[in-house]
N, C-alpha and C positions, 0 to 999 in steps of 0.2 A: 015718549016723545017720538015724534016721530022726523023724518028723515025730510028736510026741506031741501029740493033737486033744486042747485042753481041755475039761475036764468041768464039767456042769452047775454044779456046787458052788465048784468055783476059780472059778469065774465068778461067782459072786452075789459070793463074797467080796472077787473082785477088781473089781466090780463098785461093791461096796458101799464099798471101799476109798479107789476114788474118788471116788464121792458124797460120802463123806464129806468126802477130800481138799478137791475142790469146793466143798463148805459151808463148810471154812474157809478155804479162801483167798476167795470172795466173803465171808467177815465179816470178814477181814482188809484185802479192802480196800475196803468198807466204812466199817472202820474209821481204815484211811491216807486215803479221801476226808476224812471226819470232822473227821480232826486235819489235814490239808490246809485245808480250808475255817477251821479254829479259828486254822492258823496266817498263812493269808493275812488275817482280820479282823484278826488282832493284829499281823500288819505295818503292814496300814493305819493303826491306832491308833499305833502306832509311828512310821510316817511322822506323821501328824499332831501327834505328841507330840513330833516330834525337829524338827517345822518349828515348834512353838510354842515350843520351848527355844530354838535360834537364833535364833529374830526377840526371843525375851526377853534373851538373850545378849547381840543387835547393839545393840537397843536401851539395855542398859546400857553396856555398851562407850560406843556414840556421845552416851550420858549425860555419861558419865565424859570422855569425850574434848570435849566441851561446858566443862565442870566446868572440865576443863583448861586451854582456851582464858581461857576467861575470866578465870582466874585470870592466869594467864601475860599477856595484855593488860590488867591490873589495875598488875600488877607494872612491866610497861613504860611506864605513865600514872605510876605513883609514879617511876621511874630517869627519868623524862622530864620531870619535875616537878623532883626535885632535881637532874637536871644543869644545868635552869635557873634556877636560885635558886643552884647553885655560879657558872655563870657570871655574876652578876648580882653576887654576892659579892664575885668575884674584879674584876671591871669597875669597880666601885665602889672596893674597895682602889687599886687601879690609878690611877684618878682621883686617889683621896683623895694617895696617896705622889708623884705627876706635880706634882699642886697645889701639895703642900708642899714638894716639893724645888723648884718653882721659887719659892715665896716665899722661902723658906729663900734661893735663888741671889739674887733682888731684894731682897732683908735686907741679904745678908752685902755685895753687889758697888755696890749705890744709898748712899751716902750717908744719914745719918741727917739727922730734922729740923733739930736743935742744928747738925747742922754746915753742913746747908745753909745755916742763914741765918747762921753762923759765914762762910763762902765768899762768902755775898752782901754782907757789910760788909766784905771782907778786899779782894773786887772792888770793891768801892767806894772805899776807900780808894788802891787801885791805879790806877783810873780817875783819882782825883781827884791822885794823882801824876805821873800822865803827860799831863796837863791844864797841872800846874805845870809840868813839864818842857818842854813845848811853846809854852809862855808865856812861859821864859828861853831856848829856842833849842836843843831838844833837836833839832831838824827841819833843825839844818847841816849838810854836804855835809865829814864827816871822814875821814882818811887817814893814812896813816902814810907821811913823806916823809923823804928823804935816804938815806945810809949807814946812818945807826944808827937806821932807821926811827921818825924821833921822830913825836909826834902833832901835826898840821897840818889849820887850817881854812882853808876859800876865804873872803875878804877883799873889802869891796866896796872896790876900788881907785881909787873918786869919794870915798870919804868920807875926811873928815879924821883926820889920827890921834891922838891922845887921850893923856892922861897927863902926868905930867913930864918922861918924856924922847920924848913921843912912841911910846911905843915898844906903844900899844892902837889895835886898828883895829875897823870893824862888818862884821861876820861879812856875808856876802852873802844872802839871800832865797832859799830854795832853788827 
């Protein structure tokens, strides 16, 4: 094959072909500069618009989470309040039912006034029989003597004996 030398004319054309080519690829990227530079400001704005959402974001969030707290420690002041006014209810009953069951027990098991002094004249009168008895000789030295275990007192065996047939003696001094 041999070697065909281009001519003046394919030449302009192909000349001009690329010139033109040229011209539009520099307007083209011209125009990708363009929108490069339009799309890097509006990242920046983006960034700056996506950092003012999150910090608006965090901030309500840790509003809210504020909000919550306090609530929630609001709550545990009131449960803390009534468990102690429960216990103080319950301490109080507790008392109150201790108290009465034991008056209730010193009621039922103490003697009443009536009968105390009912007891006090009942001893008194008991005192004052065992006073007589001890004044006829309740305080001698008795026994039961023999086989048939009769009732036997000690005998003051100086003193005379007494009776019509004799047959009374004075008990001994215990």
């Amino acid at each position: 094959m041999k070697a065909v030398a281009p001519q003046a004319s394919d030449m302009d054309d192909t000349t001009l072909q690329l010139g033109l080519l040229m011209e539009a690829a520099q307007a083209h990227q011209a125009v990708a500069e363009s929108n490069l530079n339009a799309l890097q400001a509006q990242v920046r704005g983006l960034d700056v618009l996506l950092r003012d959402q999150v910090q608006q974001a965090l901030i309500e969030g840790l509003w809210a989470v504020t909000q919550e707290s306090t609530r929630a420690a609001q709550s545990l002041q009131s449960l803390r309040r009534a468990a102690g006014a429960r216990a103080m209810l319950w301490t109080i009953v507790t008392t109150g039912l201790c108290a009465a069951f034991m008056l209730g027990a010193v009621q039922w098991l103490l003697p009443s006034s009536e009968e105390m002094a009912r007891l006090r004249t009942h001893r008194s009168e008991l005192a004052a029989a065992i006073a007589e008895l001890e004044r006829r000789g309740a305080g001698m030295d008795w026994q039961r003597c023999g086989a048939t275990q009769r009732l036997c007192v000690r005998i003051d065996t100086e003193a005379p004996a007494f009776g019509p047939r004799g047959d009374f003696r004075i008990v001994a001094d215990p």
